[in-house]
Backbone as JSON Lines, residues from 0, in Angstrom:
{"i":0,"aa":"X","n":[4.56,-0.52,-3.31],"ca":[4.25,0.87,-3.53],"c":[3.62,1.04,-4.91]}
{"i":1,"aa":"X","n":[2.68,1.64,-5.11],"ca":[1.43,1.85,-6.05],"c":[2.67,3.37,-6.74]}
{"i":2,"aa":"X","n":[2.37,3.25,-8.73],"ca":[3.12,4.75,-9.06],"c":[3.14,6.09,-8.79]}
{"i":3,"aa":"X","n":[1.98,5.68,-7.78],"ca":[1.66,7.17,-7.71],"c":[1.82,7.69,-6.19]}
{"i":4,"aa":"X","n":[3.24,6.75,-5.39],"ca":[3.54,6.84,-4.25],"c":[4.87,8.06,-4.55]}
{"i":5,"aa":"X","n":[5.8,8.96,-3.94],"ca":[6.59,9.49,-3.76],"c":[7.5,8.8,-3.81]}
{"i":6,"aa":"X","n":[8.39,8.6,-4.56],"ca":[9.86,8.47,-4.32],"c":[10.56,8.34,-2.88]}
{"i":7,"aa":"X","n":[10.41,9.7,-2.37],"ca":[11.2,10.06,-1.16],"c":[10.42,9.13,-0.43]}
{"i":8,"aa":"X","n":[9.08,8.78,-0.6],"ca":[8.31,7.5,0.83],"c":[9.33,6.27,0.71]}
{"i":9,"aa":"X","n":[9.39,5.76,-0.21],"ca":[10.1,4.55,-0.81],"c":[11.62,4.6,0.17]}
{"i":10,"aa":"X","n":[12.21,5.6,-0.81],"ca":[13.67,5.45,0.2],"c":[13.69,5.94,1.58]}
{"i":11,"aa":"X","n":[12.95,6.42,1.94],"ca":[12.8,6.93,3.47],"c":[12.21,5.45,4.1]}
{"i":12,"aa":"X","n":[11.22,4.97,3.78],"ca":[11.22,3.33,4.49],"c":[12.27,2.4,4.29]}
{"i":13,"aa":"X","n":[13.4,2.56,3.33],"ca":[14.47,1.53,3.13],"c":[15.42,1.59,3.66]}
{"i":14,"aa":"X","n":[15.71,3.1,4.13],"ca":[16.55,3.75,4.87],"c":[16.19,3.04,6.53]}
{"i":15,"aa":"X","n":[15.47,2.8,6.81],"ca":[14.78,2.64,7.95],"c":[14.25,0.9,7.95]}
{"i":16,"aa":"X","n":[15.04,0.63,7.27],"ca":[14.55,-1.08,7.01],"c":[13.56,-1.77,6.35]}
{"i":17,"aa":"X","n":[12.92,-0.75,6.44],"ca":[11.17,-1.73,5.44],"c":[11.42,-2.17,4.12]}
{"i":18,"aa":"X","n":[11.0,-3.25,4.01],"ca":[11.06,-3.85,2.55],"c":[10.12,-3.26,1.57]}
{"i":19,"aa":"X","n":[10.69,-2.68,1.07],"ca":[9.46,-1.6,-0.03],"c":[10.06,-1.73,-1.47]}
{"i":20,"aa":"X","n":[8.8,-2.48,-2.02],"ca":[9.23,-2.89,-3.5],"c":[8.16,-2.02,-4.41]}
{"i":21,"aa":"X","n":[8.68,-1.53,-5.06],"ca":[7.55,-0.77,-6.13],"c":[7.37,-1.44,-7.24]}
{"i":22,"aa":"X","n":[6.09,-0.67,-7.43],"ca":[5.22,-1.27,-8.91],"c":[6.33,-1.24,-10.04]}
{"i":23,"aa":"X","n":[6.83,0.05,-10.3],"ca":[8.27,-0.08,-11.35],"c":[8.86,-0.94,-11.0]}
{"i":24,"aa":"X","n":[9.42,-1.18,-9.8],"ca":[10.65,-1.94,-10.06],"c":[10.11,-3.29,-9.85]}
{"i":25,"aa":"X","n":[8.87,-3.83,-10.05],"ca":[8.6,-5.23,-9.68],"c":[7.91,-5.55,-11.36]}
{"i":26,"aa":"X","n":[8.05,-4.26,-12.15],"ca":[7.42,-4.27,-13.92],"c":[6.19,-4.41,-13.76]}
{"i":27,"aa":"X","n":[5.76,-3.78,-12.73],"ca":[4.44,-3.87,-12.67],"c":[3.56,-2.52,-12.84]}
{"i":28,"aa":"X","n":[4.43,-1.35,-13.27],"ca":[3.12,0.04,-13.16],"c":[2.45,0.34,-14.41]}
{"i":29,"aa":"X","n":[2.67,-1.1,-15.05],"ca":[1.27,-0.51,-16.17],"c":[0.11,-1.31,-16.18]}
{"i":30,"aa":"X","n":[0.13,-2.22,-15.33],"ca":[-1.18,-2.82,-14.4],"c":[-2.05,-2.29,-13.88]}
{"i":31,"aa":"X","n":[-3.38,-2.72,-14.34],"ca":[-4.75,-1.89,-14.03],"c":[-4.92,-2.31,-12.65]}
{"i":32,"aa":"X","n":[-5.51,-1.58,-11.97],"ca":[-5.9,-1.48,-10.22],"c":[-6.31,-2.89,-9.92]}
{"i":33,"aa":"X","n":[-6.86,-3.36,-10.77],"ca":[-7.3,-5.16,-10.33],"c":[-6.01,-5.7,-10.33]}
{"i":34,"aa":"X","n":[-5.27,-5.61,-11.35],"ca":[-4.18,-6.34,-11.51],"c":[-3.57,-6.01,-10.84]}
{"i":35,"aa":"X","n":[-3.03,-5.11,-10.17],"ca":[-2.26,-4.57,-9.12],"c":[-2.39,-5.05,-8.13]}
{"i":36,"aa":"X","n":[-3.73,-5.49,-7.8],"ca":[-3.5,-5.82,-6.37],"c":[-4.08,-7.4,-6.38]}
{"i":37,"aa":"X","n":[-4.04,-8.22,-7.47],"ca":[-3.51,-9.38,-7.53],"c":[-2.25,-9.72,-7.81]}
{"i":38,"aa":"X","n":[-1.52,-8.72,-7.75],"ca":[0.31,-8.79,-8.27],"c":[0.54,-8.63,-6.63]}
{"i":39,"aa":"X","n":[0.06,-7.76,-5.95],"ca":[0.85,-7.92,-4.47],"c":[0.08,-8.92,-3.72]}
{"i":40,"aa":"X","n":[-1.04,-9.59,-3.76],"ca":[-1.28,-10.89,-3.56],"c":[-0.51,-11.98,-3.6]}
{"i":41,"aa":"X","n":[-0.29,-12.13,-5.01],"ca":[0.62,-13.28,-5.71],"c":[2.06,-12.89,-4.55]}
{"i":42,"aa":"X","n":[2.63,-11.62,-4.36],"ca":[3.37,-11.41,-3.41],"c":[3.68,-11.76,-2.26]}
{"i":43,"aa":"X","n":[2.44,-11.68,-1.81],"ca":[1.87,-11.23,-0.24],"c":[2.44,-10.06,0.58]}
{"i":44,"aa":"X","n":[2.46,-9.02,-0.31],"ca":[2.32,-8.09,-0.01],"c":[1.1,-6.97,-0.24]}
{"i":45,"aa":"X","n":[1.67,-5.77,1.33],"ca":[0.07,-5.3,1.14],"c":[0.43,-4.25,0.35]}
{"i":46,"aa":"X","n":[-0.44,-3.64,-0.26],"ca":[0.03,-2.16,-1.23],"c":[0.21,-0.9,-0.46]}
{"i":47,"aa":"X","n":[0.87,0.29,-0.64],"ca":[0.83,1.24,-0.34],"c":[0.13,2.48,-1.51]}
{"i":48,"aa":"X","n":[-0.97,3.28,-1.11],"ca":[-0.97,3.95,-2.43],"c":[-2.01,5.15,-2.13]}
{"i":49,"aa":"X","n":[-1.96,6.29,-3.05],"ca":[-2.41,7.55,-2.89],"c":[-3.81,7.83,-4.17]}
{"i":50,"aa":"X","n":[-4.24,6.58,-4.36],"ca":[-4.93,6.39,-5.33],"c":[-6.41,6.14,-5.0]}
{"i":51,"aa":"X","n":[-7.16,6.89,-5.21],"ca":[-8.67,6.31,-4.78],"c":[-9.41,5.84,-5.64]}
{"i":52,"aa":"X","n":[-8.88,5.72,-6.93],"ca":[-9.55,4.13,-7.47],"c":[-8.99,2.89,-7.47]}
{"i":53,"aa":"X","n":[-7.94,3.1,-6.85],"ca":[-7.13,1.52,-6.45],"c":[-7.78,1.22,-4.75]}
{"i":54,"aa":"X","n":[-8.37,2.27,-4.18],"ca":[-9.01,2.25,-2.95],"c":[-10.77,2.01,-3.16]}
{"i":55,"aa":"X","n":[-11.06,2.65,-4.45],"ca":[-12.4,2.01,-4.97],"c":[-12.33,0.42,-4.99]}
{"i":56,"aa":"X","n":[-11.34,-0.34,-5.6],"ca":[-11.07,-1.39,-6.58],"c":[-11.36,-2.37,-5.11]}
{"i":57,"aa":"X","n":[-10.39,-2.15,-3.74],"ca":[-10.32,-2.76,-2.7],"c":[-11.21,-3.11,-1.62]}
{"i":58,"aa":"X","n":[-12.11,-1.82,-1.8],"ca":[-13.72,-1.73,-1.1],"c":[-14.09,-2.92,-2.21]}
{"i":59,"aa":"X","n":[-14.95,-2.48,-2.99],"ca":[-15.51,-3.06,-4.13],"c":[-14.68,-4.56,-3.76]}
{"i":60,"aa":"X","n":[-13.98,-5.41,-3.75],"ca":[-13.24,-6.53,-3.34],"c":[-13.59,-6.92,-1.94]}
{"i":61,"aa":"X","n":[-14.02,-6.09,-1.24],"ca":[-14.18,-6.2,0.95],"c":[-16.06,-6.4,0.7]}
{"i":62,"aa":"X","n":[-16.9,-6.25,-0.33],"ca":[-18.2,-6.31,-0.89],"c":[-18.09,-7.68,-1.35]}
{"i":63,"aa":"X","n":[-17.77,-7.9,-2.43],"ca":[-17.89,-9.11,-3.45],"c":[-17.26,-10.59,-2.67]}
{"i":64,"aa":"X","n":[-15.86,-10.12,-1.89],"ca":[-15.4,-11.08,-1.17],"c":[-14.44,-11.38,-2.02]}
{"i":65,"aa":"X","n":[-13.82,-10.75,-3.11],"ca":[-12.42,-11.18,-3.37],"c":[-11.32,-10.49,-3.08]}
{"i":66,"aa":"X","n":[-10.8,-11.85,-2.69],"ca":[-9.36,-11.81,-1.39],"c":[-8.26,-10.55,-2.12]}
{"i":67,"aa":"X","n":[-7.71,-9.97,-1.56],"ca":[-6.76,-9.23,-1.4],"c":[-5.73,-9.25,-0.61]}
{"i":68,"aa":"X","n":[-4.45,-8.63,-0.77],"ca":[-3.21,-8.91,0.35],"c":[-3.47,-7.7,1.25]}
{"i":69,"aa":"X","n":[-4.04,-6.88,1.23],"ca":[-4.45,-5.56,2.01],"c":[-3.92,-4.34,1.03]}
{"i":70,"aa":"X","n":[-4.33,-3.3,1.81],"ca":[-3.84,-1.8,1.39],"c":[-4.28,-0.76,2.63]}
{"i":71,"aa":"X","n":[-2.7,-0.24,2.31],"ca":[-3.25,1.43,2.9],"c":[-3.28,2.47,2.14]}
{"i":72,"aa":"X","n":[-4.01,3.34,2.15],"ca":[-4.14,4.5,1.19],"c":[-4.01,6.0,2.37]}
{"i":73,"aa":"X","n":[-3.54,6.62,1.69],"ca":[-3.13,8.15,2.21],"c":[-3.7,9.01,1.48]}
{"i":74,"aa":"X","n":[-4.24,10.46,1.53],"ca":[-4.4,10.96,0.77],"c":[-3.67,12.05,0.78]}
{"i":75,"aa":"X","n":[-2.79,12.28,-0.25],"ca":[-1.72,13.05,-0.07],"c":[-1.25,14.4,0.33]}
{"i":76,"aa":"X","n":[-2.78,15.1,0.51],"ca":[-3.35,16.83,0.67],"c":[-3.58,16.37,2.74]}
{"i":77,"aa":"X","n":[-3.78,15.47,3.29],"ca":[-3.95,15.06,4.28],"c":[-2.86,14.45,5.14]}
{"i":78,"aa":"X","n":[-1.8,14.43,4.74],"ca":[-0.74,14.34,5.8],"c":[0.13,14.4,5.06]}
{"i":79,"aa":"X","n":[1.41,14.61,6.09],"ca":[2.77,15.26,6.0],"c":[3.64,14.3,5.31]}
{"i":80,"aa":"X","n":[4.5,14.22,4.62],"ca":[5.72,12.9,4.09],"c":[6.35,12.59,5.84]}
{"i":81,"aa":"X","n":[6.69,13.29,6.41],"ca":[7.57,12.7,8.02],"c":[6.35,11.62,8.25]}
{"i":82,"aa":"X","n":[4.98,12.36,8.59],"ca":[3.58,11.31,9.22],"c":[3.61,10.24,8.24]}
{"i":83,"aa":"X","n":[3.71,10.24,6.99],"ca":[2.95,8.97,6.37],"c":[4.19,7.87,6.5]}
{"i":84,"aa":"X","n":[5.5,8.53,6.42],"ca":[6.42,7.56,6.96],"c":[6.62,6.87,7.66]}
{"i":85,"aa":"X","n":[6.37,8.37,9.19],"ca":[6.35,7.55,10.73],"c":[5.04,6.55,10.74]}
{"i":86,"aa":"X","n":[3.89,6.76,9.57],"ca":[3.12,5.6,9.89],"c":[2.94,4.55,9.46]}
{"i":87,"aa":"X","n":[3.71,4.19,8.16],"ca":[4.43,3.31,7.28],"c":[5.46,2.36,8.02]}
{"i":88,"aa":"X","n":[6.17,3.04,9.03],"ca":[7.21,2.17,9.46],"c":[6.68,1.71,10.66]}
{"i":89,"aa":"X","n":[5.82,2.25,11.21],"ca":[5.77,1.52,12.78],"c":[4.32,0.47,12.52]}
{"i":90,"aa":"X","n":[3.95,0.47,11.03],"ca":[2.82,-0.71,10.65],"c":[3.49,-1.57,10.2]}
{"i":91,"aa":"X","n":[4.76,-1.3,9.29],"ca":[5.5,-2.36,8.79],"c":[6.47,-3.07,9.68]}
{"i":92,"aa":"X","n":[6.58,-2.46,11.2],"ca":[7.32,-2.86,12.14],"c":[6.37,-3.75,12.81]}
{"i":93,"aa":"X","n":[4.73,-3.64,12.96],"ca":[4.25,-4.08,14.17],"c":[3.04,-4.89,14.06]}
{"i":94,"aa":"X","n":[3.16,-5.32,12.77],"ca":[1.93,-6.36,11.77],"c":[3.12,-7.29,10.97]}
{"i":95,"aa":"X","n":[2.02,-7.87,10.32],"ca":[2.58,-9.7,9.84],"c":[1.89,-9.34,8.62]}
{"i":96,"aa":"X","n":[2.07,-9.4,7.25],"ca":[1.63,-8.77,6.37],"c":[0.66,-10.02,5.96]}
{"i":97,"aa":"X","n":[0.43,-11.47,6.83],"ca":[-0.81,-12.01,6.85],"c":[-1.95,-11.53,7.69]}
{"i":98,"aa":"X","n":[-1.78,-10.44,8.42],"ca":[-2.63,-9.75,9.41],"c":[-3.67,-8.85,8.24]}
{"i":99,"aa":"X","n":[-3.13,-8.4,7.2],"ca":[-3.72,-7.76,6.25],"c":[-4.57,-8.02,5.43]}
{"i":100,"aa":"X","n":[-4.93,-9.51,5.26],"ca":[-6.09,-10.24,4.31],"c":[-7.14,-9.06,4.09]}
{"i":101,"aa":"X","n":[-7.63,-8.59,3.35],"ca":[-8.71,-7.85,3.06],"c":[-9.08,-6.78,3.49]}
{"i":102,"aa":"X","n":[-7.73,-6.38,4.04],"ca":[-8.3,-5.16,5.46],"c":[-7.73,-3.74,4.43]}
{"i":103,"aa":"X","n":[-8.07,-3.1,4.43],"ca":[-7.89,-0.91,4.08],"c":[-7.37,-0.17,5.43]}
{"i":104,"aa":"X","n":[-6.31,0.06,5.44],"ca":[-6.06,1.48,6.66],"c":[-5.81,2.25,6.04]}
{"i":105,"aa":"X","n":[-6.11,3.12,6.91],"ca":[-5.89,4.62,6.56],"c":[-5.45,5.55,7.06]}
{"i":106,"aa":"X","n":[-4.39,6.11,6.19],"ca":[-3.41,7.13,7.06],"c":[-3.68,8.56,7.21]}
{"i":107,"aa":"X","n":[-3.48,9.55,8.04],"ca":[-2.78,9.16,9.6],"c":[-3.21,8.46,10.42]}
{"i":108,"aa":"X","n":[-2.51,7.52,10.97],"ca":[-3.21,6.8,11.77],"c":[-3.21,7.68,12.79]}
{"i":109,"aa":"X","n":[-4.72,7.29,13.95],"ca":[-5.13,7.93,14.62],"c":[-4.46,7.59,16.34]}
């Protein structure tokens, strides 16, 4: 989870089983958008985040060809906390977070 995810997303996926580690608590939210998402690489995890220059950073990476662990981005004026949850958990239920190499979704899913 990127800092600029909700709180309540975090424990509402943990509540519900998903392994959701945030940028704080992994000492990672003062990492610039590159670094960020070579920190959930080094992970292999994909990011979650409401940020569209960490969604610039990932395009710009799907161009050049450097690898990424994935991301989804939401934009937070565009769906509900219940939706971005219900779509948080049934991606983190129904993908292999090696399914994510380089890939961007985007929530709500349709």
């Amino acid at each position: 989870m990127d800092v600029h995810v909700r709180r309540a997303i975090t424990e509402a996926l943990r509540v519900r089983g998903v392994d959701a580690l945030t940028a704080q608590a992994d000492g990672s939210a003062r990492l610039s958008d590159a670094q960020l998402l070579n920190r959930a690489r080094a992970l292999n995890r994909v990011l979650f985040t409401h940020d569209t220059d960490l969604l610039a950073e990932a395009a710009q990476r799907q161009q050049t060809g450097e690898p990424f662990a994935g991301l989804i981005y939401a934009h937070p004026l565009r769906i509900s906390l219940q939706q971005c949850i219900a779509d948080l958990v049934l991606l983190a239920q129904a993908t292999d977070p090696r399914d994510w190499c380089n890939h961007v979704e985007f929530l709500p899913l349709r």
